[in-house]
DRENDO-1510 file (C-alpha; in Angstrom, 1 decimal, always signed):
<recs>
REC; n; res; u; v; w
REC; 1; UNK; -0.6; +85.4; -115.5 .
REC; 2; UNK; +2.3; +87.9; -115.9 .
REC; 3; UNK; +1.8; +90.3; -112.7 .
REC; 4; UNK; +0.7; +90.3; -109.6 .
REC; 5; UNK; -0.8; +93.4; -107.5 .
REC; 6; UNK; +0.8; +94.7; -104.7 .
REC; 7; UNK; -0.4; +96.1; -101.5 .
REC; 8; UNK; -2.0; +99.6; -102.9 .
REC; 9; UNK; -3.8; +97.2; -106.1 .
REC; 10; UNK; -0.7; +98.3; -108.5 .
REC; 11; UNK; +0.2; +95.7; -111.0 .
REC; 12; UNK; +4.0; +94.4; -111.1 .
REC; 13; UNK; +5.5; +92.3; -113.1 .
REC; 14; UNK; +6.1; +88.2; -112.3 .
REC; 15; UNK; +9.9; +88.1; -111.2 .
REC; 16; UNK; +11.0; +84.9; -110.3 .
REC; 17; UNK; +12.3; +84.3; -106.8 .
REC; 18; UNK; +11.6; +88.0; -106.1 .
REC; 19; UNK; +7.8; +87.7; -105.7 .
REC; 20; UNK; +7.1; +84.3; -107.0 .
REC; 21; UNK; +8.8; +81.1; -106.8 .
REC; 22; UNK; +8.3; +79.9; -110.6 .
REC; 23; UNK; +7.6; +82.2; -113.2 .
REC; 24; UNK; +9.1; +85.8; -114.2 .
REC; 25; UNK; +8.4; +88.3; -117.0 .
REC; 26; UNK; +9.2; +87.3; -120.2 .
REC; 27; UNK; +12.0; +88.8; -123.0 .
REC; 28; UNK; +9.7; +86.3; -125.6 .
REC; 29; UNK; +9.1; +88.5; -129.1 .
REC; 30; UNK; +11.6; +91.3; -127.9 .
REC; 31; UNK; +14.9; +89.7; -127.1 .
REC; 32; UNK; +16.5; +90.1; -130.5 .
REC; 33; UNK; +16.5; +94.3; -130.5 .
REC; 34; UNK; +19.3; +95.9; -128.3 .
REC; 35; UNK; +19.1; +97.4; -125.1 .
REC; 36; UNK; +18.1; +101.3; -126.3 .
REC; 37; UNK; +19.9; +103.2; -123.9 .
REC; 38; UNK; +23.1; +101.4; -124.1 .
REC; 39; UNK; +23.2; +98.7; -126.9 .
REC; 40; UNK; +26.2; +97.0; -125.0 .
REC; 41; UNK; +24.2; +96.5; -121.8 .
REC; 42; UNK; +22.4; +93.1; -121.4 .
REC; 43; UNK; +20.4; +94.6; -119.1 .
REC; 44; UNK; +16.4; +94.0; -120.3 .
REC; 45; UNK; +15.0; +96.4; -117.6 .
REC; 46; UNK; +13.8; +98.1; -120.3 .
REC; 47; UNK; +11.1; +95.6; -122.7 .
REC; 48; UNK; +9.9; +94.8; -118.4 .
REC; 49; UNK; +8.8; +98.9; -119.1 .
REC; 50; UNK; +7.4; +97.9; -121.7 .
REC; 51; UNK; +5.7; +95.3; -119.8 .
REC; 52; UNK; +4.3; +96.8; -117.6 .
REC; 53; UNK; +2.8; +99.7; -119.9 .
REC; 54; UNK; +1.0; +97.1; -121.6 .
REC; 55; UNK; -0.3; +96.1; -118.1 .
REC; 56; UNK; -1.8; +98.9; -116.9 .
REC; 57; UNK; -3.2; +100.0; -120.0 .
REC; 58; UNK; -4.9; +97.0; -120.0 .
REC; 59; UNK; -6.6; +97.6; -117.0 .
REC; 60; UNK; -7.3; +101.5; -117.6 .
REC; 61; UNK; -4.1; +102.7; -115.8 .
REC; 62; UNK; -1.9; +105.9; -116.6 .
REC; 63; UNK; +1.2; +105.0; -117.9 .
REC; 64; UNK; +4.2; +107.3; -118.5 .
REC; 65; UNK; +5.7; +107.5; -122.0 .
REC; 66; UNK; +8.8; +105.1; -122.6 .
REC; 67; UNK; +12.1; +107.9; -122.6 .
REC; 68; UNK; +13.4; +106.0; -125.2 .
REC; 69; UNK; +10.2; +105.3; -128.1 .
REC; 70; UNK; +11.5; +107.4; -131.0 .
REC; 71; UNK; +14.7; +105.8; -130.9 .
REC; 72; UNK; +15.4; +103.6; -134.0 .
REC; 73; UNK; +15.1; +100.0; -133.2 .
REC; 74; UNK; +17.9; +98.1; -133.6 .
REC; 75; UNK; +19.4; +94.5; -133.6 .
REC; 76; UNK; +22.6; +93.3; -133.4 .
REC; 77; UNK; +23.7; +90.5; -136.1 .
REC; 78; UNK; +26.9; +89.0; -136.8 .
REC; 79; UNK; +29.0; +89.1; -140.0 .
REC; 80; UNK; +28.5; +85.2; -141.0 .
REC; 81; UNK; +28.6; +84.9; -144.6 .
REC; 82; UNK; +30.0; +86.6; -147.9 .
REC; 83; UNK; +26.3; +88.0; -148.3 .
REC; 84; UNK; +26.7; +90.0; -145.7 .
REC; 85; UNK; +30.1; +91.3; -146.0 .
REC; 86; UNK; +30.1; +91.9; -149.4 .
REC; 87; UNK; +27.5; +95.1; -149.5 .
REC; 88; UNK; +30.2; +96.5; -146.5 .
REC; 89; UNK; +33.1; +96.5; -149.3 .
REC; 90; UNK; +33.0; +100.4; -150.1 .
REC; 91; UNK; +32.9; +100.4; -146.1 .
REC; 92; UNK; +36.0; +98.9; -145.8 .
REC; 93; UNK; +38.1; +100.8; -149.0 .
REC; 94; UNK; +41.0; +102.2; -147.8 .
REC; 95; UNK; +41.0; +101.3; -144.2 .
REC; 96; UNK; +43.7; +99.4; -143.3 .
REC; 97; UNK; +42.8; +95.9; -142.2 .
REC; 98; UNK; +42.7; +96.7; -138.0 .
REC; 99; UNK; +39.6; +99.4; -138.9 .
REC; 100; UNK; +37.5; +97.3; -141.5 .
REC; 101; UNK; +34.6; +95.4; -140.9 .
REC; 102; UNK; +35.6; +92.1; -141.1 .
REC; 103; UNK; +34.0; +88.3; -140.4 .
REC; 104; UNK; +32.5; +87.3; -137.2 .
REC; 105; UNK; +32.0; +91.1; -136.2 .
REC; 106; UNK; +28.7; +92.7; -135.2 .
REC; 107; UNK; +26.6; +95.2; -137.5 .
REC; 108; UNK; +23.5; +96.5; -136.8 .
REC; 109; UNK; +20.5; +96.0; -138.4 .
REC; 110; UNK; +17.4; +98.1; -138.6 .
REC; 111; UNK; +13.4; +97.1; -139.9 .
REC; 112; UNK; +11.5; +98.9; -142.4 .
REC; 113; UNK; +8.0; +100.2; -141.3 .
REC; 114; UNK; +5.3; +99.0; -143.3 .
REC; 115; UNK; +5.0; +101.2; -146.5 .
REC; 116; UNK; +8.6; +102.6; -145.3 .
REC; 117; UNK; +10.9; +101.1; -148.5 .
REC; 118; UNK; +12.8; +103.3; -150.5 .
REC; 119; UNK; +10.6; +104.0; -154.0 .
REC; 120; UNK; +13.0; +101.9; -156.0 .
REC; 121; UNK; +13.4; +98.8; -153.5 .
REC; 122; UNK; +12.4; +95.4; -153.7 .
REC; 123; UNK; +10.4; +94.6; -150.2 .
REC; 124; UNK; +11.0; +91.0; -150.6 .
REC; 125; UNK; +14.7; +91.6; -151.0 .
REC; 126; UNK; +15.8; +94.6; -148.5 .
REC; 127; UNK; +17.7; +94.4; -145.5 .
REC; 128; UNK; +19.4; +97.3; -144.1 .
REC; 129; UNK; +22.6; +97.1; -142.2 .
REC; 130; UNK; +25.4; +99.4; -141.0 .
REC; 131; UNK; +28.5; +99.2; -138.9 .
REC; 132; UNK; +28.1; +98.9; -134.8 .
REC; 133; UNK; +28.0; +102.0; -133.2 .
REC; 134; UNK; +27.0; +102.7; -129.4 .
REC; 135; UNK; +26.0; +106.0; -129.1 .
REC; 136; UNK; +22.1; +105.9; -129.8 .
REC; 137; UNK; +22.5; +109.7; -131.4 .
REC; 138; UNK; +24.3; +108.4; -133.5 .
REC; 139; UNK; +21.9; +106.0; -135.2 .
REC; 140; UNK; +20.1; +108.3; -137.6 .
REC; 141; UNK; +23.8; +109.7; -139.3 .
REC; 142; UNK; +24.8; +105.9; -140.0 .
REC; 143; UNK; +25.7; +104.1; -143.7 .
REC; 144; UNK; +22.9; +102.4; -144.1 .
REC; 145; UNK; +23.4; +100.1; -146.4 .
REC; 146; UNK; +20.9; +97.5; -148.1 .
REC; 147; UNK; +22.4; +94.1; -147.5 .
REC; 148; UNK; +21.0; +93.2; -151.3 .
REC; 149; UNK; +21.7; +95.7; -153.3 .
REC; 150; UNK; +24.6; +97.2; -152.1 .
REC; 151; UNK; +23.1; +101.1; -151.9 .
REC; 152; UNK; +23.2; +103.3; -149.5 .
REC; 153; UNK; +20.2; +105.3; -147.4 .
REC; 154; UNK; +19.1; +107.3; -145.5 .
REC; 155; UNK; +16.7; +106.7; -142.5 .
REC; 156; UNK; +13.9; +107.9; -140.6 .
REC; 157; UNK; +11.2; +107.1; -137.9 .
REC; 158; UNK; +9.4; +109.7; -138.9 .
REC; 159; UNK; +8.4; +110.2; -142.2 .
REC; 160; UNK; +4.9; +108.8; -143.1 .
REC; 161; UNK; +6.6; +106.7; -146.0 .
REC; 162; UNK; +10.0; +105.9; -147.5 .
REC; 163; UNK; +11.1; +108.0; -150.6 .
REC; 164; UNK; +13.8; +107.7; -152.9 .
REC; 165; UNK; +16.5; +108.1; -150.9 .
REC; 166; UNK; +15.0; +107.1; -147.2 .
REC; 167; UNK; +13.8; +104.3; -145.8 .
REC; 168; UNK; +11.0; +105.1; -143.0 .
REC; 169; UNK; +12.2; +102.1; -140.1 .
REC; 170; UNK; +10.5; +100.9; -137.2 .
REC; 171; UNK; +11.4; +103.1; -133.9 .
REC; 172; UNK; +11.0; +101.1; -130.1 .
REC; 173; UNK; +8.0; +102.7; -130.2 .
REC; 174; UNK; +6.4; +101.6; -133.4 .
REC; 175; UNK; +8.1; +98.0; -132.5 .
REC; 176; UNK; +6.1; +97.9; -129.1 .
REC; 177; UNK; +3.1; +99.3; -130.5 .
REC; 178; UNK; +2.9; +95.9; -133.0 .
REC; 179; UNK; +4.0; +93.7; -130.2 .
REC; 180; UNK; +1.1; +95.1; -128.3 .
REC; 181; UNK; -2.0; +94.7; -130.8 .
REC; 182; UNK; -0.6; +91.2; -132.6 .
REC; 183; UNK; -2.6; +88.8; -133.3 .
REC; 184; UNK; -2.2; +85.4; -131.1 .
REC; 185; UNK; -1.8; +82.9; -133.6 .
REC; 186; UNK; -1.7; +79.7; -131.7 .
REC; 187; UNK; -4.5; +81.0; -129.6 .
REC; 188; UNK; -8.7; +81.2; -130.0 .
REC; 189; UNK; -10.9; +83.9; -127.5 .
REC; 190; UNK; -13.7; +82.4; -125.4 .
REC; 191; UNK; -15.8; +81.7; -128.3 .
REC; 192; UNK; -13.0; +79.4; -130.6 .
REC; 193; UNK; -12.6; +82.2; -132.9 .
REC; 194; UNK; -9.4; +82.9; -134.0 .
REC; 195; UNK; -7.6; +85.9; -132.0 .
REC; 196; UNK; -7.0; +88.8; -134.0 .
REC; 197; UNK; -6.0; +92.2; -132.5 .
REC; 198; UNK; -9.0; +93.4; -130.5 .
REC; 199; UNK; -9.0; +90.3; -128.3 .
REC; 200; UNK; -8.9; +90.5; -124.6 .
REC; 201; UNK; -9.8; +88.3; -122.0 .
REC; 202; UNK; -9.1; +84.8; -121.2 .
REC; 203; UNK; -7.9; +83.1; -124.5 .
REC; 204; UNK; -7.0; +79.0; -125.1 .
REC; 205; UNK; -5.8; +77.2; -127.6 .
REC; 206; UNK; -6.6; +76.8; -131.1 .
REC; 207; UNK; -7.8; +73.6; -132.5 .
REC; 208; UNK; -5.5; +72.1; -135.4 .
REC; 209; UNK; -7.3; +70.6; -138.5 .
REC; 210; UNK; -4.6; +68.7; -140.6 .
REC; 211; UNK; -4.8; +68.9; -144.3 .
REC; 212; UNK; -4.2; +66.3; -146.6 .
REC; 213; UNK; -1.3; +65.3; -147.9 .
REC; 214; UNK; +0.5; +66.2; -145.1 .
REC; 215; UNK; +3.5; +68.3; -145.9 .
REC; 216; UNK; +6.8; +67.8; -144.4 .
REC; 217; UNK; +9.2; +70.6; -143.8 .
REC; 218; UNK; +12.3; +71.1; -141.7 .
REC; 219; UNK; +12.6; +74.6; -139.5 .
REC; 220; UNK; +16.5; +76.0; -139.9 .
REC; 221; UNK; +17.2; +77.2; -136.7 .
REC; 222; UNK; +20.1; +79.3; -137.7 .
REC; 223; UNK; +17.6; +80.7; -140.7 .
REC; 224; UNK; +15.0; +81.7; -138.0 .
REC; 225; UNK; +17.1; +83.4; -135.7 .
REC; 226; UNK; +17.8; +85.8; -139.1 .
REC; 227; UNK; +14.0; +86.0; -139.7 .
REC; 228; UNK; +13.8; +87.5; -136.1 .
REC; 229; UNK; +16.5; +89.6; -136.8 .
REC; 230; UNK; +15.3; +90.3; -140.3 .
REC; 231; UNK; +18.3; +90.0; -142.0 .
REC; 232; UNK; +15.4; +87.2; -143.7 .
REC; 233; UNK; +12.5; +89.0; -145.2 .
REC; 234; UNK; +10.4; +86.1; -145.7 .
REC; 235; UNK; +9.8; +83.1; -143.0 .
REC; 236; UNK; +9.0; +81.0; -146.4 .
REC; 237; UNK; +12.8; +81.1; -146.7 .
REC; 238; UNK; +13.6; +79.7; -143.8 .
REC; 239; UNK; +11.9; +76.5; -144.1 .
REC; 240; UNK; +13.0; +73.1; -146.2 .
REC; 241; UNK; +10.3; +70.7; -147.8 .
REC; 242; UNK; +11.0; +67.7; -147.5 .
REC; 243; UNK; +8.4; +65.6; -149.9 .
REC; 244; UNK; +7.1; +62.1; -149.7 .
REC; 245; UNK; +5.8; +60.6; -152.5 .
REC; 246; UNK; +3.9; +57.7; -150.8 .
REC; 247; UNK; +1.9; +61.2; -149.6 .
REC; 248; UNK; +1.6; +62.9; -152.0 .
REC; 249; UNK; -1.8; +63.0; -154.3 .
REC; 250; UNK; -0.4; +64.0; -157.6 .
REC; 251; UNK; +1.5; +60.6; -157.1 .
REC; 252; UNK; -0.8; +58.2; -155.8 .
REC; 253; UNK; -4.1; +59.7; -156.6 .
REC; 254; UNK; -4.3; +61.9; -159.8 .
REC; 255; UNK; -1.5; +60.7; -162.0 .
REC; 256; UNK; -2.3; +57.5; -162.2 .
REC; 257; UNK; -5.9; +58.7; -163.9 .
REC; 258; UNK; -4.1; +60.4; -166.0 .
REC; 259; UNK; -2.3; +57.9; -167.6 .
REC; 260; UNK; -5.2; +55.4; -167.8 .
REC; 261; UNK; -7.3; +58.1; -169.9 .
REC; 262; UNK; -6.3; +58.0; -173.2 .
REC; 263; UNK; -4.2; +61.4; -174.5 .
REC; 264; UNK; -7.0; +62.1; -177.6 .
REC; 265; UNK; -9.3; +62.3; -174.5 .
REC; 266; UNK; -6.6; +64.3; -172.3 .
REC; 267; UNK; -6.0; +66.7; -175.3 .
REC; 268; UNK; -9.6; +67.5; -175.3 .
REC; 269; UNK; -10.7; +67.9; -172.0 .
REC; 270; UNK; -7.2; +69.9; -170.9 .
REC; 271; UNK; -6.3; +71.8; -174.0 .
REC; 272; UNK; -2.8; +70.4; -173.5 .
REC; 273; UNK; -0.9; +69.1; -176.6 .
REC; 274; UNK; +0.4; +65.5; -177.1 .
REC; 275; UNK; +3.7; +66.6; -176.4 .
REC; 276; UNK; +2.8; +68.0; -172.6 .
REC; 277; UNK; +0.6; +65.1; -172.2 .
REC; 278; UNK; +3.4; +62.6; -173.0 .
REC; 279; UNK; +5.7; +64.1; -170.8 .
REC; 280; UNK; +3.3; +64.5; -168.1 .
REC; 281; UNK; +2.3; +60.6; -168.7 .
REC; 282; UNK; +6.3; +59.7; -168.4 .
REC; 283; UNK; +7.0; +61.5; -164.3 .
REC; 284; UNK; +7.5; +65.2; -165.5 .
REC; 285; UNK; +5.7; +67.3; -162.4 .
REC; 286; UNK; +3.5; +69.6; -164.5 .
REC; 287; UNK; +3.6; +73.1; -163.9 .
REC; 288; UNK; +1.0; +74.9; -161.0 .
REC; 289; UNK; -1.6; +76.2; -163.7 .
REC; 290; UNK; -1.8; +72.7; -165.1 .
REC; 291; UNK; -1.2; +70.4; -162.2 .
REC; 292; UNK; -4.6; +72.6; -161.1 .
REC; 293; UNK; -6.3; +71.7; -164.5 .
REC; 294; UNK; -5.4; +67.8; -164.2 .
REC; 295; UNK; -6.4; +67.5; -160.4 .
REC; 296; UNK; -9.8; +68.6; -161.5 .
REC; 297; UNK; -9.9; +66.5; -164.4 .
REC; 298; UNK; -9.0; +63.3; -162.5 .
REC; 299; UNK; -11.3; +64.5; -159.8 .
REC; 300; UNK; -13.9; +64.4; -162.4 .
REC; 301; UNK; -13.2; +61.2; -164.5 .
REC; 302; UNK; -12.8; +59.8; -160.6 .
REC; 303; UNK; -16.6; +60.8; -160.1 .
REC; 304; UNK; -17.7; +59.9; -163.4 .
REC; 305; UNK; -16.5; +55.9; -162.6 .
REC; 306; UNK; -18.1; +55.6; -159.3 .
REC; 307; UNK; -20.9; +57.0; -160.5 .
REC; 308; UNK; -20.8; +54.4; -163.4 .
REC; 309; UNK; -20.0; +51.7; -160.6 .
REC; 310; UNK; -23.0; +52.4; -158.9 .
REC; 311; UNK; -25.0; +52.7; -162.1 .
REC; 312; UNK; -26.6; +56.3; -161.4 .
</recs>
């Protein structure tokens, strides 16, 4: 539960110690963008607006637009590597040293709408950034500058997509509008499906099948707080695999069918040559298209001897 009703039935908000004695509102999924009004407030009155707009629209209730929704949304990240202060270098040219953007400072940082990169970009690698500023009008008229490439754009919150020269980014509005209508991952509606984002109602928690082999990764805390921030495009890079080999089936399952099939046999039934099959045979990981190829293989010689075993 996140709100209570008061006396006349109107929702408010959970706040701890004020109207409960446990629980309070939460900042979970919005605590990494900056207070729009005044970015160097850590007041979060405003994402318990946005709280309570979610509320009563939930329950069929007017709500009053948010004063500050077409406002760009913006984080705040810190200077913490070369990769970050290199792309600020033209930035910094001729300023004396007092008036540059140096390491350990804060930048802001902005997120591209979906369909919003600049024509020429890379979406996989595009981060834009630009130098702390805290007058909200003043957001627009930054440098933005893409923390890959180095070049410089323009944005808007408007436009339907980006163009050559503009990036369309994410506004409070379009941020809260996402945060709204997301899909519950870890969560299931009445029925066990999985939540997607028309699902109201009472939800619980989603079942968890394992797969086999297991795989074994390590979650980079300082990495993640960059995905939220999105100075990380992609979660993927955030993560570090950590394999086992006692686990894993190319090693203890297919590989060693492989090398008791003879390679005249291998040749034929993979269309690999002697040399691939050799090296495969010796411990060299064969690539994706081919490790798929030998799994079925061995999956198939695999059925062929118990099937022989049994003598169907």
């Amino acid at each position: 539960m996140f709100f209570l009703r008061d006396r006349n039935g109107e929702p408010e908000l959970l706040r701890k110690g004020v109207n409960n004695g446990e629980h309070g509102w939460s900042q979970h999924g919005l605590g990494h963008l900056l207070n729009p009004s005044d970015p160097t407030s850590e007041d979060r009155s405003w994402i318990a607006q946005a709280w309570l707009g979610i509320v009563r629209r939930s329950l069929g209730l007017a709500t009053e637009p948010l004063p500050f929704a077409d406002r760009v949304a913006l984080g705040q990240i810190t200077v913490s590597g070369p990769e970050v202060l290199r792309p600020l270098a033209k930035l910094n040219a001729g300023k004396p040293y007092s008036r540059q953007i140096k390491p350990f400072n804060f930048i802001l940082s902005c997120h591209v709408a979906p369909y919003g990169h600049p024509a020429d970009a890379d979406p996989a690698r595009f981060h834009l950034i630009a130098p702390y500023e805290t007058d909200p009008r003043k957001w627009l008229q930054l440098p933005w500058i893409d923390q890959y490439s180095g070049r410089q754009y323009r944005i808007s919150t408007t436009l339907a997509t980006g163009t050559r020269q503009i990036a369309r980014v994410k506004s409070y509005g379009d941020v809260l509008e996402e945060y709204e209508f997301h899909e519950e991952a870890k969560c299931a509606d009445a029925s066990g499906a999985p939540c997607d984002k028309q699902t109201v109602g009472l939800l619980q928690r989603r079942h968890v099948t394992i797969e086999w082999p297991p795989r074994f990764i390590g979650k980079e805390s300082n990495k993640l707080e960059k995905v939220e921030e999105g100075s990380v495009p992609d979660a993927s890079d955030a993560y570090t695999e950590y394999p086992d080999s006692r686990r894993d089936e190319w090693e203890t399952e297919i590989l060693p069918i492989i090398r008791a099939v003879s390679v005249p046999r291998l040749m034929v039934l993979s269309n690999l040559t002697r040399r691939t099959i050799q090296r495969i045979r010796a411990g060299q990981r064969p690539t994706p298209n081919h490790l798929r190829d030998l799994m079925r293989l061995a999956k198939a010689e695999r059925k062929k001897a118990a099937e022989t075993e049994v003598g169907l």
